[in-house]
C-alpha positions in Angstrom: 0.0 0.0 0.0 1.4 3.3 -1.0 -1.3 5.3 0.8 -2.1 7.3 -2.8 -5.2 9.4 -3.4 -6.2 8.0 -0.1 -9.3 10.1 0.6 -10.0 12.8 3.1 -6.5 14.1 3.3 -5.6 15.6 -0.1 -7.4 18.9 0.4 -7.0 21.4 3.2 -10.1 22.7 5.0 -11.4 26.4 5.5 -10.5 26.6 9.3 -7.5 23.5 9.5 -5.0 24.2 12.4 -1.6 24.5 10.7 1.1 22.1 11.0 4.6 22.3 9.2 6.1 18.6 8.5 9.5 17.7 7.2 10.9 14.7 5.8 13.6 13.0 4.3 14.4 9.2 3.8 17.9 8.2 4.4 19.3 5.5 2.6 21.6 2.3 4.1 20.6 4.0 7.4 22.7 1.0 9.6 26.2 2.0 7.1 28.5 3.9 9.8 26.3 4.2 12.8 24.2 7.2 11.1 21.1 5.7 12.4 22.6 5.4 15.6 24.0 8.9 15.8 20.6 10.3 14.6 18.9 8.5 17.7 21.4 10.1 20.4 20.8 13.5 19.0 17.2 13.5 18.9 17.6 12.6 22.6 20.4 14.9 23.4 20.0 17.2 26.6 17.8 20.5 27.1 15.4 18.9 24.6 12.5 17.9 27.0 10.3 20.3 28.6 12.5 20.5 32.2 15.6 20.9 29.7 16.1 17.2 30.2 17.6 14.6 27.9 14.7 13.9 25.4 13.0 10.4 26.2 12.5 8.3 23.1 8.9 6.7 23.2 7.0 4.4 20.7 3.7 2.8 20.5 3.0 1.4 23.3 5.9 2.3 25.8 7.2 5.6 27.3 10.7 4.1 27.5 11.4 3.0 24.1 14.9 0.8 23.8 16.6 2.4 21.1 19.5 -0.8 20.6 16.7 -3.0 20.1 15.4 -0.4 17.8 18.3 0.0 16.0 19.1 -3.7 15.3 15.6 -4.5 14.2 16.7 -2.2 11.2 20.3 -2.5 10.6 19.7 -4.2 7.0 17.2 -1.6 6.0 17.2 -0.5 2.8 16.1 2.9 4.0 14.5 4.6 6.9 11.8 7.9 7.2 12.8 10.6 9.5 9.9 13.0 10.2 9.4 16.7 12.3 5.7 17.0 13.1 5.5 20.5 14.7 1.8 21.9 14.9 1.7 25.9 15.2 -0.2 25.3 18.1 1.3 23.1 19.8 1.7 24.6 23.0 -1.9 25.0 23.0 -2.3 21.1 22.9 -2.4 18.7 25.9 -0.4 16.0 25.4 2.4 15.9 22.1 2.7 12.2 22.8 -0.6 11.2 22.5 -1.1 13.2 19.1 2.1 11.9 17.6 0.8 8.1 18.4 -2.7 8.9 17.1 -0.6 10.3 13.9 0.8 6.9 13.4 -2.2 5.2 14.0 -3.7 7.1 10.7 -0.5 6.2 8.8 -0.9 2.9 9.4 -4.4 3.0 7.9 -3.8 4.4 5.1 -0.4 2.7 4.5 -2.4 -0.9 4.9 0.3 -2.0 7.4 1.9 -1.7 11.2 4.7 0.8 11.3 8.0 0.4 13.4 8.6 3.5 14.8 10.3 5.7 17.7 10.1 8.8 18.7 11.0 12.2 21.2 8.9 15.6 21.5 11.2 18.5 22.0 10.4 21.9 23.7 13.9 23.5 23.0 12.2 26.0 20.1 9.6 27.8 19.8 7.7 25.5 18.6 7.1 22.4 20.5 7.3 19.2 17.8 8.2 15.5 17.3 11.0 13.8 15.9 9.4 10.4 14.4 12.0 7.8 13.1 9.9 5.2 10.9 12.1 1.8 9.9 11.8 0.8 6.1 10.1 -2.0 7.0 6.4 -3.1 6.5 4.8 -5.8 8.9 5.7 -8.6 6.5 9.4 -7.8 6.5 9.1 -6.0 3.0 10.8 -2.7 2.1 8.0 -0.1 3.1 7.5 1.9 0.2 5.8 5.4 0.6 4.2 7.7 -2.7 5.8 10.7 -2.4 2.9 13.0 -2.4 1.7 10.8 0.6 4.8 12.4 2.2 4.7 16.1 1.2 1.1 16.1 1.5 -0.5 13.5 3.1 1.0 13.0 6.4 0.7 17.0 7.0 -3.0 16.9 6.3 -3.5 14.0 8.7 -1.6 16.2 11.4 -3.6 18.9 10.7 -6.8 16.6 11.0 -5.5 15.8 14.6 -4.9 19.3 15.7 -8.1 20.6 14.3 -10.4 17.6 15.8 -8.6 18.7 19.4 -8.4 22.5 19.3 -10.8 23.5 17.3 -11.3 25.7 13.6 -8.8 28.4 13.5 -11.3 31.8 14.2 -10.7 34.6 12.0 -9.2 36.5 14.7 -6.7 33.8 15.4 -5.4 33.6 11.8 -5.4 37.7 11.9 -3.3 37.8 15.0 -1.0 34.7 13.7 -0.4 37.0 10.2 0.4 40.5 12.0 2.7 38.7 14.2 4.2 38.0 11.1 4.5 41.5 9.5 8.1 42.3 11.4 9.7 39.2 11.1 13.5 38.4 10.2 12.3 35.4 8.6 10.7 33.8 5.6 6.7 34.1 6.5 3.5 33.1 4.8 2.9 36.5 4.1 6.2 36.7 1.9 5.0 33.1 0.2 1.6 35.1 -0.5 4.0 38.1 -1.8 5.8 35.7 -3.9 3.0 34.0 -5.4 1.2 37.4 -6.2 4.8 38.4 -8.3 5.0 35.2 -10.2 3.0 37.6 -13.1 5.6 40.5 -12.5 5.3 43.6 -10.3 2.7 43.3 -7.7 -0.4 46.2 -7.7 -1.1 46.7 -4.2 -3.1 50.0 -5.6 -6.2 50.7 -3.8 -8.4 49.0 -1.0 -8.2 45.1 -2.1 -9.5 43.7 1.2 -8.6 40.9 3.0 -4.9 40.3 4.2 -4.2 43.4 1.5 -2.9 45.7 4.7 -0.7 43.2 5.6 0.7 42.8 2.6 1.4 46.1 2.6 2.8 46.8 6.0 5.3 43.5 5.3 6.3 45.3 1.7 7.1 48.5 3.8 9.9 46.2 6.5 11.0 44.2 2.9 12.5 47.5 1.8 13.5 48.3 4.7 15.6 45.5 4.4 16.4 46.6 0.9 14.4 43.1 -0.6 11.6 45.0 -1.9 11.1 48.2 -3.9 8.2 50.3 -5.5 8.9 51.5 -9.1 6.0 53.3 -9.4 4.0 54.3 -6.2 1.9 51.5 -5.0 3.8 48.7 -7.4 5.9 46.7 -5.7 8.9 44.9 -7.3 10.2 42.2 -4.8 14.1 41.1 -4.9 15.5 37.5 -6.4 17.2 36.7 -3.5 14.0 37.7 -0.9 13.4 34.0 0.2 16.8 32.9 0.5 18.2 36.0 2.7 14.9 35.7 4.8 15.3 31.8 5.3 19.3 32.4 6.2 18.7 35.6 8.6 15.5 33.1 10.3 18.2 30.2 10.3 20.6 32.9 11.5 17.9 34.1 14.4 17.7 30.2 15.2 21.5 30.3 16.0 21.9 33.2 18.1 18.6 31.8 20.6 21.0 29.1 20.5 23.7 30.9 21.5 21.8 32.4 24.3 20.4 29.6 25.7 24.1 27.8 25.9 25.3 31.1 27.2 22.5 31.7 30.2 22.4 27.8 30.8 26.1 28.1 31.8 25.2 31.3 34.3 26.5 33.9 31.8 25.3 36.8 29.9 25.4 36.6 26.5 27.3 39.3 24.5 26.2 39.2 20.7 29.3 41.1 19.8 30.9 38.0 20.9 29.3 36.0 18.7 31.5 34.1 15.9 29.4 31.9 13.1 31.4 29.2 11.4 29.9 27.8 8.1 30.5 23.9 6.6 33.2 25.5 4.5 34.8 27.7 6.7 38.8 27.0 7.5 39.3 28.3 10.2 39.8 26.3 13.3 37.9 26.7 16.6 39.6 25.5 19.8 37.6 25.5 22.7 35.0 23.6 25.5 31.4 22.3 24.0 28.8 23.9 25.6 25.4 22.2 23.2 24.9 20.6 20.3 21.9 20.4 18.0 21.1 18.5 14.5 21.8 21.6 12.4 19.5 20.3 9.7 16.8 18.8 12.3 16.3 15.4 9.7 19.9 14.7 8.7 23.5 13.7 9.3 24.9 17.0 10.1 25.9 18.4 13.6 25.6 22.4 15.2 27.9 23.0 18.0 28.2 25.6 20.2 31.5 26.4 21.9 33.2 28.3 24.5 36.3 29.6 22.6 39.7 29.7 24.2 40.2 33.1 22.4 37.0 34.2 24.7 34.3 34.5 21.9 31.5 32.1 21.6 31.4 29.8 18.4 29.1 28.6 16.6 30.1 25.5 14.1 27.5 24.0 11.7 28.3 21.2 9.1 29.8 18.3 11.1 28.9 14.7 10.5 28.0 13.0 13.7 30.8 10.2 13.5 32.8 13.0 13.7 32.2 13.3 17.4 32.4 10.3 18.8 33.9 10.6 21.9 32.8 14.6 22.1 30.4 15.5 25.1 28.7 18.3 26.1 32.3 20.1 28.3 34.7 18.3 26.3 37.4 20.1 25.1 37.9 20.1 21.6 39.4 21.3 17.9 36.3 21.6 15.0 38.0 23.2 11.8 39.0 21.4 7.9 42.6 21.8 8.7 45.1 18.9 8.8 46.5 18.4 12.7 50.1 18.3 11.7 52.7 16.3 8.9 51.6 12.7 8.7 54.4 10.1 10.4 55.3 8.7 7.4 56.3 12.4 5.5 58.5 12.7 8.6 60.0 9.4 7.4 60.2 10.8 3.8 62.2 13.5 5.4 64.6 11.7 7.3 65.3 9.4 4.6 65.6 12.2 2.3 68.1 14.3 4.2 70.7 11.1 4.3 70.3 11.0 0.7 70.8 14.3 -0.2 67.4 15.5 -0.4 66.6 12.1 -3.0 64.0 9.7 -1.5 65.2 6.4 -2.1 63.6 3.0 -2.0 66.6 1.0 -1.7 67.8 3.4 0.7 64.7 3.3 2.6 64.4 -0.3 2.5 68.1 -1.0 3.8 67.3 1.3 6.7 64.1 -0.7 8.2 65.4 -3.7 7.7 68.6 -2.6 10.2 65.9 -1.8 12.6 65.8 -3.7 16.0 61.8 -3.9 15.5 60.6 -4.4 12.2 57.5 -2.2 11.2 54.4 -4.4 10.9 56.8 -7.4 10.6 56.9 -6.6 6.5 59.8 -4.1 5.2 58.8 -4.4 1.7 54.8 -3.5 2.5 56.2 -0.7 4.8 58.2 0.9 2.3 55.3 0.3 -0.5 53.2 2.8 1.8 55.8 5.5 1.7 55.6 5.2 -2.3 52.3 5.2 -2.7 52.4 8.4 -0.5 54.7 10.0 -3.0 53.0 9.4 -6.0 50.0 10.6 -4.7 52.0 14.2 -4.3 53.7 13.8 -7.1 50.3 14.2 -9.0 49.5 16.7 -6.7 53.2 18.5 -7.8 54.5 18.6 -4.1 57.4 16.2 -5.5 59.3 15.5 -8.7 59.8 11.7 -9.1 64.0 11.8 -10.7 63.4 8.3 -11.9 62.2 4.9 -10.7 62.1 4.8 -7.2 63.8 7.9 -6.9 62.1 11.6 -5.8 63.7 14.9 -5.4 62.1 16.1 -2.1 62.2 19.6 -1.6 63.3 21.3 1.8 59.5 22.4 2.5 58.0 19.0 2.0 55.8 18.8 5.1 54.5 22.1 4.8 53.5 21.3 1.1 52.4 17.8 2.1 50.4 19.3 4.9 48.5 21.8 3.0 47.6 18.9 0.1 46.1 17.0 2.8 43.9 20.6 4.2 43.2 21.1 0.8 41.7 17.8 0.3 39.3 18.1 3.4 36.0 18.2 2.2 34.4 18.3 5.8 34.7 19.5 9.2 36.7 17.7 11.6 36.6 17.3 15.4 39.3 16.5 17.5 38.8 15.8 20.8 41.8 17.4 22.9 40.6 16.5 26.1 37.3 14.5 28.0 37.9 15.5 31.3 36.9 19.2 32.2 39.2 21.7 33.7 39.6 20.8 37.6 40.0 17.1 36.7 43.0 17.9 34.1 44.3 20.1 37.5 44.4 17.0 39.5 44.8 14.2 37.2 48.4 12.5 37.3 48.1 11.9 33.2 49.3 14.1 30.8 46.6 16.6 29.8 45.4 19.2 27.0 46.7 21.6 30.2 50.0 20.6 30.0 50.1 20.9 26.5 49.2 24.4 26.7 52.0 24.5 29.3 54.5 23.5 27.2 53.7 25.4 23.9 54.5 28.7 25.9 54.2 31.3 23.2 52.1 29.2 20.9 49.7 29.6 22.6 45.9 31.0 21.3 44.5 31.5 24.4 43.2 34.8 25.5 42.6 36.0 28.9 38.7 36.5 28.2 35.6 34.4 28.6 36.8 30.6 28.4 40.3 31.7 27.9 40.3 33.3 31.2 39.2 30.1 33.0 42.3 28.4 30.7 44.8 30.7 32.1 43.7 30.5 35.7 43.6 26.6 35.2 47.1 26.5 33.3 48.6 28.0 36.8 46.7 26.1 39.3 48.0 22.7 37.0 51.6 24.0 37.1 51.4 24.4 40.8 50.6 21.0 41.1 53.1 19.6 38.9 55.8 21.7 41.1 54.1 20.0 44.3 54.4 16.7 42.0 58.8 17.4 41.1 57.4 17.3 37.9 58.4 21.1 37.2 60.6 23.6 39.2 61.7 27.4 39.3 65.2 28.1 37.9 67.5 31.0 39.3 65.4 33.3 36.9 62.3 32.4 38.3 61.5 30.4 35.0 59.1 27.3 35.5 61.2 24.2 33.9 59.6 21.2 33.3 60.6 17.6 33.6 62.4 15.9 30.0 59.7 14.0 28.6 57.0 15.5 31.1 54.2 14.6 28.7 55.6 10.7 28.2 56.2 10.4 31.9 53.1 11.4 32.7 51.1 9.6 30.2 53.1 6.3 31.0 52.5 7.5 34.7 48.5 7.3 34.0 48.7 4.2 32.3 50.6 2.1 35.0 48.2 3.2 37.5 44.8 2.3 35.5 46.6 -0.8 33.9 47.3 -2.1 37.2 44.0 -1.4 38.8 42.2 -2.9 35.7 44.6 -6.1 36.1 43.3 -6.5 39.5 40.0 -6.1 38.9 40.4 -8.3 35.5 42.3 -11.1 37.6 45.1 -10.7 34.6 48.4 -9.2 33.7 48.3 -5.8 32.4 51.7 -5.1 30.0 53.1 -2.1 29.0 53.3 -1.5 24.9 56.7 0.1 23.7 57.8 1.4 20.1 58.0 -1.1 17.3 56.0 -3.8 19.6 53.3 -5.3 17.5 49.9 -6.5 19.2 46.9 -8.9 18.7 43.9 -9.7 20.9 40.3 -9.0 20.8 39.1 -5.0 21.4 37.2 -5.6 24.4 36.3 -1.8 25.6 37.4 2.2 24.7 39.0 3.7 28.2 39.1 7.7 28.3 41.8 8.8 30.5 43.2 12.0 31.1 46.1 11.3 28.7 43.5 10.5 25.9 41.3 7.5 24.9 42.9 4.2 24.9 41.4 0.7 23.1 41.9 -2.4 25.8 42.8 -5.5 23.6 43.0 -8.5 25.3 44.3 -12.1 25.1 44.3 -15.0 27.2 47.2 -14.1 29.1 47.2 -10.4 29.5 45.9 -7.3 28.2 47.4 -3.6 26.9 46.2 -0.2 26.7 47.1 1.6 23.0 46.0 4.4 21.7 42.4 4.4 20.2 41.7 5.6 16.6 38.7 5.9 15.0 39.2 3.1 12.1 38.3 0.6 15.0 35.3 2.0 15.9 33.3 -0.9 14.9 35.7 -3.8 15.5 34.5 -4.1 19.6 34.4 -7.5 20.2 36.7 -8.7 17.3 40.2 -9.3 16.7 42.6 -7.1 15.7 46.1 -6.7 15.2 48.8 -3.2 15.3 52.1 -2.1 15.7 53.4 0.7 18.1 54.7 3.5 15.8 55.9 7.1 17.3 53.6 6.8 20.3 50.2 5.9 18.4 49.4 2.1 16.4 49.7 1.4 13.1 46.5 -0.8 12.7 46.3 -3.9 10.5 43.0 -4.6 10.2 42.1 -7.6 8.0 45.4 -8.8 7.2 46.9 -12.1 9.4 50.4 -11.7 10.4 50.6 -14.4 13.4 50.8 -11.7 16.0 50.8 -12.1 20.0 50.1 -9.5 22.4 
């Protein structure tokens, strides 16, 4: 059943409550957790009416389990997201009950039992639901949905709903919904109503026309105020191309800043516009600082808002970022959003190394000879270690970062990595977040790891932090942690009064961290906890991610003992598996699907 022409909904009555509905079907919905990550957002914090997490419900429970959920459709060919938001909704008694009866009359006309979830959210305005549909019928076929069903049908069912509980819509309600309308920085009905009366060319607003005609002509009179309206002859009104899309950004842009409030007042503050910085999907500049919310920036979709406390003692706001993208980013982490590259890759530091013994020539041979005199070798396979270096090459060779002299040879020029590096920014096609630190500012103070504090510690006049907003808190926590790592011998005052710090403070401390938890976990584990070292290789099965001060760490485990390594990303979906790596430079070189007879 494709629920089309169904009757009774495909006309709106005189009188019909409105109700705006978006939707959007996602394809492969289970491919990289995206369903998953659509769930947790829709349930983030501050969205329930006490500023709660949001509760996902279903059917016929309050408490719906969203794993369950999820694996139910992990081989989905699709999935319907939905935001039913009635104008009136705060008028309505219970959001819940109206979203079920909703489904209810979907799965009428659609001839079968939906799966569905969803979460109400009072954060806006506009109170509405998130509904999450699996593309799925009852008989385990792919549901299938006529599109007009979707941009029409399901709205005029809502509206159904709404009307049947509060009532026809009096004249006076719809005049006082309209005139509210007349000075807004946002794309209205009245301007849809403008637009559709210049579809013929200039609009005649000459003359008493009745009905919304004063209206009309009160929101022409703010349009060119705003410069996106004009008359060219007195009472015909020419309206601008770009009317609807600079109203929708400044309404989109007005939906940002409450945002930016909110964050800003939920945190104890008072907000200071003039502080405000907006970051587009494209923008390259990075933003360093604590997150304070975040927020599905296109309600339906895969991408991400964030607000942020800035170290430079603005307050950011960062649209455009793919959910994956912050795994492992909470609500007070600490974190980098921006397209740029963190730094040279290890292996163009190799390049460079290589190079410079060779006269500024990259050499195979050469390179080859050199890991092969190596105590450890690299992933226990000199030949496929080299080949990676290569392939590295030729990719900037096409790129013109290199010149390749001959066979195996390329002339590397003295400022590779910065050329490298900016191939590899150029090439970002999305924002990035890295995650600098879980733990908030007073547990970095105290922790005994080696923190995004100490960092900051160490860079000295690299530093971007400014004593202001965020920053200031930075500055006053940079001190406090250098007092403790004084207390700690970690860090003393010279004759000048200059704060030295330990050789190798931030390896000390991080191995520090990591013989602590290791041996706690060991205890509680009843096994041996071992400590990885450069060039060691590893196998076991991922058994859990550990966040420490230090960073995050993946536990692999075998039947003897178990090691903490640095987490990455790639793994993210390998809990529970095997999986094999060598220690390279202080992070792990991971070989997933290839069998090398490794042992922890």
């Amino acid at each position: 059943m494709r629920a089309r022409q169904i009757a009774g909904w495909n006309h709106a009555k005189s009188g019909s409550r409105r109700v705006i509905v978006k939707s959007r079907m996602i394809r492969a919905p289970g491919r990289d957790g995206r369903a998953r990550a659509h769930l947790n957002y829709i349930q983030r914090d501050g969205t329930s009416r006490d500023g709660q997490r949001g509760q996902l419900y279903g059917p016929e429970t309050d408490r719906a389990d969203a794993d369950a959920f999820l694996e139910r459709g992990q081989d989905d060919r699709h999935q319907f997201r939905f935001i039913v938001s009635p104008e009136d909704a705060e008028q309505m008694q219970d959001l819940t009950a109206f979203t079920r009866d909703l489904m209810t009359q979907m799965e009428a006309d659609l001839g079968t039992k939906l799966d569905w979830v969803a979460v109400n959210h009072f954060n806006t305005g506009h109170p509405h639901a998130h509904i999450v549909i699996q593309g799925h019928d009852d008989r385990g076929e792919d549901l299938v949905i006529a599109s007009d069903y979707i941009t029409q049908g399901v709205r005029e069912r809502a509206t159904e709903l709404v009307t049947l509980e509060l009532g026809p819509e009096t004249a006076l309600e719809q005049r006082r919904k309209l005139e509210n309308m007349v000075g807004q920085d946002r794309f209205t009905r009245l301007d849809r109503q403008l637009l559709a009366l210049a579809e013929d060319g200039p609009i005649d607003m000459r003359g008493d026309q009745g009905g919304d005609h004063v209206l009309r002509q009160r929101r022409l009179a703010k349009l060119e105020r705003m410069e996106l309206a004009s008359q060219v002859e007195p009472g015909i009104w020419q309206i601008a191309p770009e009317m609807e899309k600079t109203l929708r950004d400044l309404g989109e842009r007005g939906d940002i800043i409450r945002a930016l409030n909110r964050a800003m007042r939920e945190q104890g503050r008072t907000p200071d516009p003039a502080l405000f910085v907006f970051h587009g999907p494209a923008s390259r500049e990075t933003v360093e600082g604590r997150i304070l919310d975040r927020h599905l920036s296109d309600e339906l979709g895969e991408r991400i808002g964030l607000v942020m406390d800035g170290v430079d003692g603005r307050t950011h706001h960062v649209t455009g970022i793919d959910p994956a993208a912050l795994e492992g980013a909470r609500n007070g982490s600490i974190v980098a959003v921006g397209l740029e590259v963190s730094g040279p890759r290890p292996a163009d530091r190799e390049i460079v190394s290589v190079a410079a013994a060779e006269g500024g020539v990259y050499r195979t041979d050469a390179h080859l000879a050199r890991v092969r005199a190596m105590p450890r070798l690299p992933g226990g396979d000199a030949e496929a270690y080299v080949a990676s270096h290569v392939r590295r090459l030729e990719a900037l060779r096409r790129a013109g970062v290199v010149e390749r002299i001959e066979d195996a040879r390329w002339q590397i020029p003295g400022d590779y990595l910065d050329r490298a590096t900016a191939y590899d920014t150029s090439r970002a096609k999305q924002l990035s977040v890295r995650v600098l630190s879980s733990f908030d500012l007073d547990a970095q103070i105290a922790a005994d790891g080696a923190t995004w504090l100490d960092r900051g510690l160490l860079s000295r006049g690299n530093s971007n932090v400014v004593d202001a907003g965020f920053g200031h808190e930075v500055t006053i926590a940079r001190k406090r942690r250098q007092d403790v790592l004084m207390e700690r011998g970690d860090a003393w005052s010279d004759e000048h009064g200059q704060v030295r710090y330990r050789k190798g403070l931030l390896a000390t401390l991080e191995r520090r961290e990591l013989d602590r938890v290791g041996g706690e976990m060991a205890a509680a584990r009843g096994t041996s906890y071992r400590t990885m070292v450069d060039g060691e290789r590893v196998r076991g099965t991922l058994k859990e991610k550990v966040r420490l001060a230090s960073g995050t760490y993946a536990l692999v485990e075998n039947a003897q003992e178990f090691v903490l390594v640095p987490w990455k990303r790639v793994i993210e979906k390998r809990l529970g598996q095997e999986i094999a790596g060598v220690m390279r430079a202080g992070t792990i070189d991971w070989q997933l699907g290839r069998e090398r007879g490794l042992g922890v």
